[in-house]
C-alpha positions in Angstrom: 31.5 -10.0 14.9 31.2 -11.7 18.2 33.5 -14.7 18.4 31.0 -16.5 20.3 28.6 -16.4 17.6 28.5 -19.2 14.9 26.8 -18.5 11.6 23.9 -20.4 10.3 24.6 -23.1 7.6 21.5 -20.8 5.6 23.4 -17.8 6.3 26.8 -18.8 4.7 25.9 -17.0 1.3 29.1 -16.1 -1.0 26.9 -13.3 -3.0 25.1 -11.0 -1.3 21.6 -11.1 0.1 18.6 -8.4 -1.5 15.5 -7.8 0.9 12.9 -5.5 -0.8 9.9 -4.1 0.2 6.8 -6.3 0.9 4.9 -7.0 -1.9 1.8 -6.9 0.7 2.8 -3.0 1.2 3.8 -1.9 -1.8 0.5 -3.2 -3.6 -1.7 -1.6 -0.6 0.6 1.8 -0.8 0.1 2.1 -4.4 -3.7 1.2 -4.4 -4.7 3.2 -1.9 -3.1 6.6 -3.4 -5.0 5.8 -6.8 -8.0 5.6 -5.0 -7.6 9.0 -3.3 -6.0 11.0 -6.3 -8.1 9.3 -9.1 -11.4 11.1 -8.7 -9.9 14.6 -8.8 -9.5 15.1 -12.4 -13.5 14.0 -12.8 -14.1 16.1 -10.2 -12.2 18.6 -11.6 -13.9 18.6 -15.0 -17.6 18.8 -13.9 -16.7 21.4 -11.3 -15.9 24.2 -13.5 -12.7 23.8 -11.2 -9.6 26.7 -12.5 -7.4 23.6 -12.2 -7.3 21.4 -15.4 -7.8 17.7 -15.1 -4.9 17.6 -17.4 -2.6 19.1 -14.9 -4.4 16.7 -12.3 -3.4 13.6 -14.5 -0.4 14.7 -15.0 0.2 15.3 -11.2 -1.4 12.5 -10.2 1.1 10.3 -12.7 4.1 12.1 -10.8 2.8 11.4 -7.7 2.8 7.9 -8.6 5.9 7.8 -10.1 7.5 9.1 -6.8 6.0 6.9 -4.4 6.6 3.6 -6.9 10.3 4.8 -6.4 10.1 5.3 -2.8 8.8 1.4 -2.3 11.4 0.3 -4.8 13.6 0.9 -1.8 16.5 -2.8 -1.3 18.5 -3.4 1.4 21.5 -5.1 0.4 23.6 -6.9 3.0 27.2 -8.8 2.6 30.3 -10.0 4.4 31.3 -5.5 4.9 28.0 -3.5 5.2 24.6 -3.7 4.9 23.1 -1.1 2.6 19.8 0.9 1.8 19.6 1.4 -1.9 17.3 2.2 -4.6 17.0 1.4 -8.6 19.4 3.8 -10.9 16.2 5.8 -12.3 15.4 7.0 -8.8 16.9 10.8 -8.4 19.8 10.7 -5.6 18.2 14.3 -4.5 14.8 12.5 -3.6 15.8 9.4 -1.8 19.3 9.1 -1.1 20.1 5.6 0.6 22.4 4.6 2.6 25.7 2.4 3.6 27.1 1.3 6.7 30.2 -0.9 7.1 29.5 -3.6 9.6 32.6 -2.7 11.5 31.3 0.9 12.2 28.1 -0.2 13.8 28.1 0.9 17.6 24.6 -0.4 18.3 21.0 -0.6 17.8 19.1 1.7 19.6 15.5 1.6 19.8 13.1 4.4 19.2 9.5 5.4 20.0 7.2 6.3 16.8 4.7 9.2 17.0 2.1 6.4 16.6 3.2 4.2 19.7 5.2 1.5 17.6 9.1 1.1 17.8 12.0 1.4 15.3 15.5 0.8 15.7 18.4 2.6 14.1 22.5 1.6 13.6 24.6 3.8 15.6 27.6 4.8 13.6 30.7 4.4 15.8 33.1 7.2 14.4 30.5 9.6 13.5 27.2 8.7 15.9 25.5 9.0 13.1 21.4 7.2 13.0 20.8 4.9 10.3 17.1 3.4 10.2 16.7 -0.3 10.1 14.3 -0.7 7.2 11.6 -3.0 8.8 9.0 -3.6 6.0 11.2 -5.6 4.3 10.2 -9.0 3.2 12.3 -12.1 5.3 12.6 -9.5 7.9 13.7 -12.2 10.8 16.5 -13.3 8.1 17.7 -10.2 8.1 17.7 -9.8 11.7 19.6 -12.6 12.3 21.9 -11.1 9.4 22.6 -7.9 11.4 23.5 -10.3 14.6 25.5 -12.0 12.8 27.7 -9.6 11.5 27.5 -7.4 14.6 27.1 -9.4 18.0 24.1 -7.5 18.4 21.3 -9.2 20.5 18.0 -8.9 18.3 16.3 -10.7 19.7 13.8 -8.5 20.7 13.3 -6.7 17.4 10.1 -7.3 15.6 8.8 -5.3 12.5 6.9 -2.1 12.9 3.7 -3.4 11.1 2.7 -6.9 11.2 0.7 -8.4 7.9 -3.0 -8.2 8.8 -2.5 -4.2 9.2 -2.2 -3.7 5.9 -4.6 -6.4 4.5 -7.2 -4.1 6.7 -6.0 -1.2 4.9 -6.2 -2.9 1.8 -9.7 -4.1 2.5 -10.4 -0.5 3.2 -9.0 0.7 0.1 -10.8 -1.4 -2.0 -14.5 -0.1 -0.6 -12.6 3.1 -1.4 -12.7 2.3 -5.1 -16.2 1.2 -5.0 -17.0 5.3 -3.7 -14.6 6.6 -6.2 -16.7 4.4 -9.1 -19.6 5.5 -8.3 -18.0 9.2 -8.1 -16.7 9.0 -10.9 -20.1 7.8 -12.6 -21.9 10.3 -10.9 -19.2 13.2 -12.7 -19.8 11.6 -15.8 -23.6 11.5 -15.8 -23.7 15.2 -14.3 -21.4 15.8 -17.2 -23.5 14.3 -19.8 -27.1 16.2 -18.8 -25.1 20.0 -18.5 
């Protein structure tokens, strides 16, 4: 840590400080693959499709499953590291997490999406390794400030990947979604009924 740097009164925590996933993205994340997988079994059954709706519900709770453990991601920062962690029922072999001591941390380097936006990741300082800076985090700027605290770091030019109103449009979105997949599902159902 820089000695020029003086740490906020707010910031002087003894326990440790949890950010999690954005309420905001978690709820639109969640609704928006029910609205694309929850027709299929309807479909399915009114088709005369070879693949059983049970196999689609079953899938389709799997599916679910996985991502609600995906966007159960925390990152967990202290006085030594800052870590990427998720809840003891997620399997290690499908999202693995991450810990990096605050000593170790050669820099932030900033990275170009495949979409145009930016993302930063921790440069290990023994092994070079990347570690990505979770940015959908809720009190992102705290924990920002956090990382410059602990690391000298100038942040002052990081800002999260996807600001607020992108996913209440994609939310908004989803929801008209629902209103197709109702009337989809409706429209199984009565096709159902008269064969």
């Amino acid at each position: 840590m820089s000695p020029n740097l003086q740490i906020p009164s707010e910031l002087k925590q003894p326990n440790l400080s949890i950010f999690r996933i954005s309420p905001l993205i978690r709820l639109t994340l969640m609704a928006l693959y029910l609205a694309l997988t929850i027709p299929l079994p309807f479909l399915s059954q009114v088709s005369a499709s070879p693949v059983s709706p049970v196999i689609l519900w079953t899938g389709i709770g799997l599916g679910a499953t996985a991502l609600f453990g995906a966007l159960s991601e925390r990152v967990i920062v202290d006085e030594e590291k800052i870590q990427v962690a998720y809840p003891r029922w997620v399997p290690r072999f499908f999202r693995k997490g991450w810990s990096l001591a605050w000593a170790e941390v050669k820099d932030l380097k900033m990275r170009t999406t495949g979409q145009g936006g930016m993302v930063y990741y921790f440069i290990s300082q023994s092994s070079e390794k990347a570690y990505l800076l979770p940015m959908r985090v809720v009190g992102f700027a705290r924990l920002v400030k956090l990382v410059e605290v602990h690391t000298g770091i100038d942040t002052t030019d990081v800002r999260p990947l996807a600001q607020p109103w992108m996913y209440l449009i994609l939310l908004g979105f989803t929801l008209l979604l629902f209103l197709v997949d109702g009337w989809t599902i409706w429209t199984a159902l009565t096709q159902g009924l008269l064969t």
